[in-house]
C-alpha positions in Angstrom: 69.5 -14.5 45.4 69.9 -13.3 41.7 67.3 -12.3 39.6 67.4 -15.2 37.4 66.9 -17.7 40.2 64.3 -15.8 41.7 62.4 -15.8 38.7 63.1 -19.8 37.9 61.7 -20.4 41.7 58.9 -18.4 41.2 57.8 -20.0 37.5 58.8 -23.3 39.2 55.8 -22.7 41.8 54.0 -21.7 39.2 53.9 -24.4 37.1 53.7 -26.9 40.4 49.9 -25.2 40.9 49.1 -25.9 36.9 49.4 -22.7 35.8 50.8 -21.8 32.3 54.3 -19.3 33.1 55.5 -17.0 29.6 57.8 -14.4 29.7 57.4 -10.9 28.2 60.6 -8.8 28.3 61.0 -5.5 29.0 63.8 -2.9 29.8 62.1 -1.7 32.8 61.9 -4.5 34.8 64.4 -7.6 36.0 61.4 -9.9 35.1 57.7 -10.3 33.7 55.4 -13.3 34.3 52.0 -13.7 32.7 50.6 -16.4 34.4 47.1 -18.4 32.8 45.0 -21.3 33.8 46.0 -24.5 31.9 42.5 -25.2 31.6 41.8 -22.5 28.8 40.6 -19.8 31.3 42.6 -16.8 30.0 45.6 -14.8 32.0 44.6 -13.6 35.0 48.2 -12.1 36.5 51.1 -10.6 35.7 54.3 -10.9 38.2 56.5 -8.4 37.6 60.0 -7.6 39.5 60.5 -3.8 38.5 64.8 -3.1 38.3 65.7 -1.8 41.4 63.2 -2.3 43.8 62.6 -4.9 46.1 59.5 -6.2 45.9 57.4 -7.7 43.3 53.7 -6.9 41.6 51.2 -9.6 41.1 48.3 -7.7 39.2 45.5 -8.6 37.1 43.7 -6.0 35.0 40.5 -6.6 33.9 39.3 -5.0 30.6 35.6 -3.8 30.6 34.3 -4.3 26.8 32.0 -1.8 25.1 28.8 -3.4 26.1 28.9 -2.9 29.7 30.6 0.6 29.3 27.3 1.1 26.9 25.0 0.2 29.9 27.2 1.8 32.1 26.2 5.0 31.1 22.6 4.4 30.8 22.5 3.8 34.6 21.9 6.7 36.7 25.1 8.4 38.3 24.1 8.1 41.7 23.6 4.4 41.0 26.7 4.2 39.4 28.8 6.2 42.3 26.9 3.6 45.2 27.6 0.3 43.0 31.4 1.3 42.5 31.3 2.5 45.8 30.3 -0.9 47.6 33.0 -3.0 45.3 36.1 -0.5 46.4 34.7 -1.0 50.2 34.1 -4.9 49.3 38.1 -5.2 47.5 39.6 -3.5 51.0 38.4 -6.9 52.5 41.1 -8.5 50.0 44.0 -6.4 51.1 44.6 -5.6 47.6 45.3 -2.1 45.9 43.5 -1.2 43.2 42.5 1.4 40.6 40.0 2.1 38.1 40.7 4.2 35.1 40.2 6.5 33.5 37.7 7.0 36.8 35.2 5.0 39.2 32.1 5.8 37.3 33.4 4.5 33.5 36.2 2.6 34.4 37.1 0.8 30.8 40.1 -1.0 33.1 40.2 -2.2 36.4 43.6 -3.4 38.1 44.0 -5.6 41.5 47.6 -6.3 42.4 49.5 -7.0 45.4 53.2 -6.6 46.3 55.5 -8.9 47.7 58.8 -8.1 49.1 61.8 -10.1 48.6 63.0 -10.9 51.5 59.4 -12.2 52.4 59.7 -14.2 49.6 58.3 -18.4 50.7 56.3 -20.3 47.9 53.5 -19.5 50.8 53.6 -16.2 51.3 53.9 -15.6 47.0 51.0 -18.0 46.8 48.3 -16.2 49.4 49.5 -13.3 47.4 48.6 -14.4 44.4 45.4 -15.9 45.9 44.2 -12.2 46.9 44.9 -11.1 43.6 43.1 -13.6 42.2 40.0 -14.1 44.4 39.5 -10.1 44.0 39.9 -10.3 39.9 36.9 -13.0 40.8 35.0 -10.6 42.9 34.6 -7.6 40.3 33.8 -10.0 37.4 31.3 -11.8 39.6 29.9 -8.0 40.8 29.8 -6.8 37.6 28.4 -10.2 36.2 25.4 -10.4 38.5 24.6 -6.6 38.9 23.8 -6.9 34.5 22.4 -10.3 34.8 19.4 -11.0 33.4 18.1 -12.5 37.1 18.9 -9.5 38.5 16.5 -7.5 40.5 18.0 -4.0 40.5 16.1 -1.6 40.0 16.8 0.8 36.9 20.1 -1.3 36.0 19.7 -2.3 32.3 20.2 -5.7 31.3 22.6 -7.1 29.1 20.3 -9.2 27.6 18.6 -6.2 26.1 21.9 -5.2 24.2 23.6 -8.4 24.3 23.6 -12.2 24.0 26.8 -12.3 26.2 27.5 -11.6 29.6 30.5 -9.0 30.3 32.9 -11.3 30.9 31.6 -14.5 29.1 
């Protein structure tokens, strides 16, 4: 199958499920998909078919905001280390890979993807895919929502209500 039709197939599935499809293009890959709710959720994934290989990346990166980085670092680094801890142990229970940077402890990014080969290619087998990717973006905002909640009982975790009027990720 070429490129081209794999791509239409794909943004056709896509846009079955309600999802907005754009394109970005880029010299180092065949395709790029940003994929967003059509109810005004935000992107959430990127499918991308890097030139010669044969699989494909569905990833979602999630960008911490200065706020929580703030609170971040007025949380002990033991407390730190166990809570990013139990969320890598937690995301192996979505099969997903994923990466914090620049590091566990102050992670201003954090990135879930998948890969799918081609071959393996069905619109079910891209779509449980996709779901991993996104049920685990879910997870770490949900984690990180409810560890700086105002309701939560934590110990010495600060609140974002003493910085903030806004949660992490709104």
């Amino acid at each position: 199958m070429s490129q081209n039709a794999l791509k239409d197939k794909i943004k056709k599935w896509l846009e079955n499920e309600d999802f907005e499809v754009s394109e970005r293009a880029e010299e180092e890959s065949d395709f790029h998909l940003v994929i967003s709710n059509l109810h005004g959720k935000g992107t959430f994934a990127d499918i991308v078919k890097i030139k010669n290989k044969d699989f494909i990346i569905l990833g979602s990166a999630l960008h911490n905001p200065q706020e929580f980085l703030q609170l971040l670092t007025m949380m002990p680094e033991k407390e730190r280390s166990d809570f990013f801890n139990h969320i890598q142990r937690e995301l192996l229970k979505f099969m997903v890979d994923h990466e914090f940077h620049p590091n566990k402890l102050m992670p201003e990014r954090m990135i879930v993807r998948d890969t799918i080969y081609e071959e393996d290619i069905t619109r079910t087998s891209f779509m449980q895919c996709l779901k991993r990717v996104k049920f685990s973006s879910l997870f770490l905002m949900w984690s990180i929502g409810h560890k700086f909640s105002p309701n939560s009982i934590q110990s010495s975790t600060p609140h974002l209500s003493s910085t903030s009027s806004r949660p992490p990720y709104g």
